[in-house]
N, C-alpha and C positions, 0 to 999 in steps of 0.2 A: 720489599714488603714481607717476604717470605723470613727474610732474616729478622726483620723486626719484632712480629707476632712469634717467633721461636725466643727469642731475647724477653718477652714478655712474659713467654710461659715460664722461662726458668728462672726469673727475678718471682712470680709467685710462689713455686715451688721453694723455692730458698728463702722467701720470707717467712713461708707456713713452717717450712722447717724448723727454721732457727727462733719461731714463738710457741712452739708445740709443746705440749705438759710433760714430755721425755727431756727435756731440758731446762725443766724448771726445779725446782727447790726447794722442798717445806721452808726452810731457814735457811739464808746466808747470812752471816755478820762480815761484814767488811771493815780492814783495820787501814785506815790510811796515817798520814803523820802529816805534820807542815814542817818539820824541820829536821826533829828527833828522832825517829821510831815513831812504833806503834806504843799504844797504852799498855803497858806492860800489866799492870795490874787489873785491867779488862783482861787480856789474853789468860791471866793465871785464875779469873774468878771462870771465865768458861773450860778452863780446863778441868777446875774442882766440879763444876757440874757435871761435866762430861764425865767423869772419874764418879761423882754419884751415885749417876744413873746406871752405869754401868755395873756396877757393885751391887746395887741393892737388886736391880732388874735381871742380874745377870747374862746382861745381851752385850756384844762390844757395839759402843755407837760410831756408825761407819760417817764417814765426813772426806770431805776432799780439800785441800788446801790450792788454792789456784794464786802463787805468786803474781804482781802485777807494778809493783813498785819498786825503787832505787834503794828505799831506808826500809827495806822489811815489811813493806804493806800487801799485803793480801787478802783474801776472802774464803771464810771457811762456811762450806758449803752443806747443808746436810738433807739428806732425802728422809730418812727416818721409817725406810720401809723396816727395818727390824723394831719398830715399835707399834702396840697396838694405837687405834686414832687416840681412843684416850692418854695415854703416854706422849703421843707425838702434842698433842693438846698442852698439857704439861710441860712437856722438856720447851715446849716454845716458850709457854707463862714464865717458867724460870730463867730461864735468859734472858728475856725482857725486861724481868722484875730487877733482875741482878748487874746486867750491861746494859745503858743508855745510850741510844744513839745520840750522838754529839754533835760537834765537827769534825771530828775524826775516827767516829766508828758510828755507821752506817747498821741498822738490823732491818733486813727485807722477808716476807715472806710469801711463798711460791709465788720467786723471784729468778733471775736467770744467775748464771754462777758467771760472777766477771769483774771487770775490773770499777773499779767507784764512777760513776757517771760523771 
């Protein structure tokens, strides 16, 4: 019984962990493929954002890349704590405006950084 209720507490403990706002996300976009790669031309229109914002803003925008597939699929991850909310506000609008989640690219927001569900 004793091991039971210890095995309970630590499946709580690890599920609060692993849904807590330290591991969420302002933005993830996620690149999957069905065949070929990723959208090559999704990946270079967020890189010219990213490259925008950073220029005009003069902040570098920090991001995590989390590999998770065979053909180059990953998920680029970004917290956005180097932008004000209204910035962070924005740099979402513009990704969204500009990359469409498809079939094979996914945009989540504060969301967890992982693999395509």
């Amino acid at each position: 019984m004793r091991q039971l209720l210890c095995f309970a507490f630590v499946a709580l403990i690890t599920i609060n962990f692993a849904h807590s706002d330290d591991h969420r996300y302002r933005l993830v976009v996620k690149f999957g493929s069905q065949c070929c790669g990723t959208d090559k031309a999704a990946r270079q229109r967020l890189a010219e954002i990213i490259a925008m914002y950073e220029q005009r803003d003069a902040n570098k925008i920090v991001f995590k890349k989390f590999y998770w597939g065979k053909e180059g699929e990953y998920s680029a991850c970004f917290k956005l704590k180097e932008l004000s909310e209204e910035q962070k506000m924005e740099f979402v609008k513009a990704v969204n405006a500009s990359i469409h989640s498809s079939d094979i690219i996914k945009i989540s927001e504060n969301a967890p950084c992982d693999a395509w569900d």
